[in-house]
C-alpha positions, -999 to +999 in steps of 0.1 A: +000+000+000+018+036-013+014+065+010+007+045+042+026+071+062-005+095+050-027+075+071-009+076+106-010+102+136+027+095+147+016+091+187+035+098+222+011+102+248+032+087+277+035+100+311+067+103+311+075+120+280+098+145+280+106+181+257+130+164+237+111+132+235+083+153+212+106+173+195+123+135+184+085+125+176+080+158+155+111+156+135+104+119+127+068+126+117+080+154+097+109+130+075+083+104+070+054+130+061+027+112+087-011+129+087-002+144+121+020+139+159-007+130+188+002+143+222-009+152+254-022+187+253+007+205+271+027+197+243+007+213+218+027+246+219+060+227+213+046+202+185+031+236+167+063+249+170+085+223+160+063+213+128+053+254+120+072+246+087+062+213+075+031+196+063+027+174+092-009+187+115-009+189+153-034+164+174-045+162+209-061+143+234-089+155+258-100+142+287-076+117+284-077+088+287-110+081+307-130+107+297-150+110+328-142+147+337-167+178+335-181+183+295-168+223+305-135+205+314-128+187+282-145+214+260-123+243+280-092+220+271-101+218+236-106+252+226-070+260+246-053+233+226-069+245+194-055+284+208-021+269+209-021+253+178-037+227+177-054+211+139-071+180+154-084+171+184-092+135+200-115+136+227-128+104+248-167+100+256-182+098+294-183+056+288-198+054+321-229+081+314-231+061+274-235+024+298-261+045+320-279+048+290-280+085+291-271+094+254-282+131+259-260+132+278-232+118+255-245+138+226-240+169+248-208+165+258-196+155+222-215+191+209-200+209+231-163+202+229-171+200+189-178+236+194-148+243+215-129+234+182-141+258+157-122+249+126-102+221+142-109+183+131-126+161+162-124+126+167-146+114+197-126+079+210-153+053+222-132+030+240-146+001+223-127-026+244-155-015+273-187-012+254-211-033+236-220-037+197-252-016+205-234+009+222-210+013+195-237+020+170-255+045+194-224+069+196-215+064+162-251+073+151-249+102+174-214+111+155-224+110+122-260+134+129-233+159+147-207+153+113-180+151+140-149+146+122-135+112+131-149+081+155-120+066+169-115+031+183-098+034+216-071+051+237-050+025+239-047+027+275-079+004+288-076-033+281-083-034+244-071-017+215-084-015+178-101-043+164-111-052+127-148-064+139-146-028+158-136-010+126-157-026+100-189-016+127-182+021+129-172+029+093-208+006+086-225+028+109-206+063+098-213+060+065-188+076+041-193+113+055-171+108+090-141+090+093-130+063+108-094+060+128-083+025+143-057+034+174-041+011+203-025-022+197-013-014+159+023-021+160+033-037+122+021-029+087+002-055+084-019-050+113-024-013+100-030-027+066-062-048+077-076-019+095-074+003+065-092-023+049-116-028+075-128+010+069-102+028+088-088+058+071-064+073+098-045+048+120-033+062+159+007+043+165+035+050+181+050+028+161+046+045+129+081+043+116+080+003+121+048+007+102+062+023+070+094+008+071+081-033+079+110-031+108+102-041+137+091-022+166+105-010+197+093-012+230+062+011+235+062+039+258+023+050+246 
């Protein structure tokens, strides 16, 4: 597959990350031309920074990675990353509000940091791993009536990460109109490969350059 770089948001979300941790992350998303680095949000201003010249976007994570904090929280976080510089951002649903049943709820707090972005690109991370086929479908159905940018598999911190049964769901339930990105657990080429041909279009890794290259990966620190 040609341009398989395109497809991946070159990822370091760690704890433990340091300054010249992203600015090695930046510079190697910005030789192999990735879609975008994923960090923490603190990072933001550096990533913007170090990629100000290149054709490589800026993601972030919000309420990350359980997604349980106030909507004013996540959507206050948001519209500060998007301040700093940030293109996309990746934001996790309330899981425990979506398995109380209480999709206004859900809806609401995915409007409301979709707001917080203005021009930015959202992808609203279900967590798959910890919800059922039916509750899948209901965020994804709530995703595609908002025209969120991306639904996004996972965080690839709970138990689980990206699935091809997960994929193929959402991008049946999205339609062609939102996107789809598979994230957590893709560590080889060929594992990115069957997402992409599962219906994902962007692909969350932090091992990208193992990915492009068909070496094989390092430890993971994400």
């Amino acid at each position: 597959m040609q341009d398989l770089a395109k497809y991946i948001d070159h990822t370091l979300l760690a704890a433990d990350a340091t300054v010249n941790d992203i600015k090695q992350l930046c510079a190697e998303a910005a030789e192999y031309h990735f879609a975008s680095v994923c960090v923490n949000t603190a990072n933001v201003p550096l990533a913007s920074e170090s990629l100000k010249n290149s054709d490589v976007k800026v993601c972030c994570v919000v309420g990350f990675p359980l997604g349980a904090c106030l909507t004013e929280a996540k959507a206050f976080e948001a519209a500060e990353a998007v301040r700093h510089g940030a293109d996309e951002v990746d934001m996790v649903i309330n899981v425990g509000r979506l398995k109380s049943g209480d999709l206004d709820f859900v809806r609401k707090d995915i409007e409301a940091v979709f707001a917080a972005c203005g021009n930015a690109t959202l992808k609203v991370i279900l967590e798959n791993c910890l919800l059922t086929d039916e509750e899948i479908t209901q965020v994804c159905e709530i995703c595609r009536t908002l025209k969120v940018g991306f639904v996004k598999t996972s965080t690839g911190f709970s138990t689980m990460g990206a699935t091809e049964h997960h994929v193929a769901l959402m991008r049946k339930v999205v339609g062609d109109d939102v996107g789809v990105k598979a994230s957590g657990g893709v560590r080889d080429r060929e594992t990115a490969i069957k997402m992409i041909e599962a219906g994902a279009n962007r692909v969350g890794a932090s091992a990208s350059i193992s990915i492009v290259t068909g070496e094989k990966a390092a430890p993971s620190k994400y």
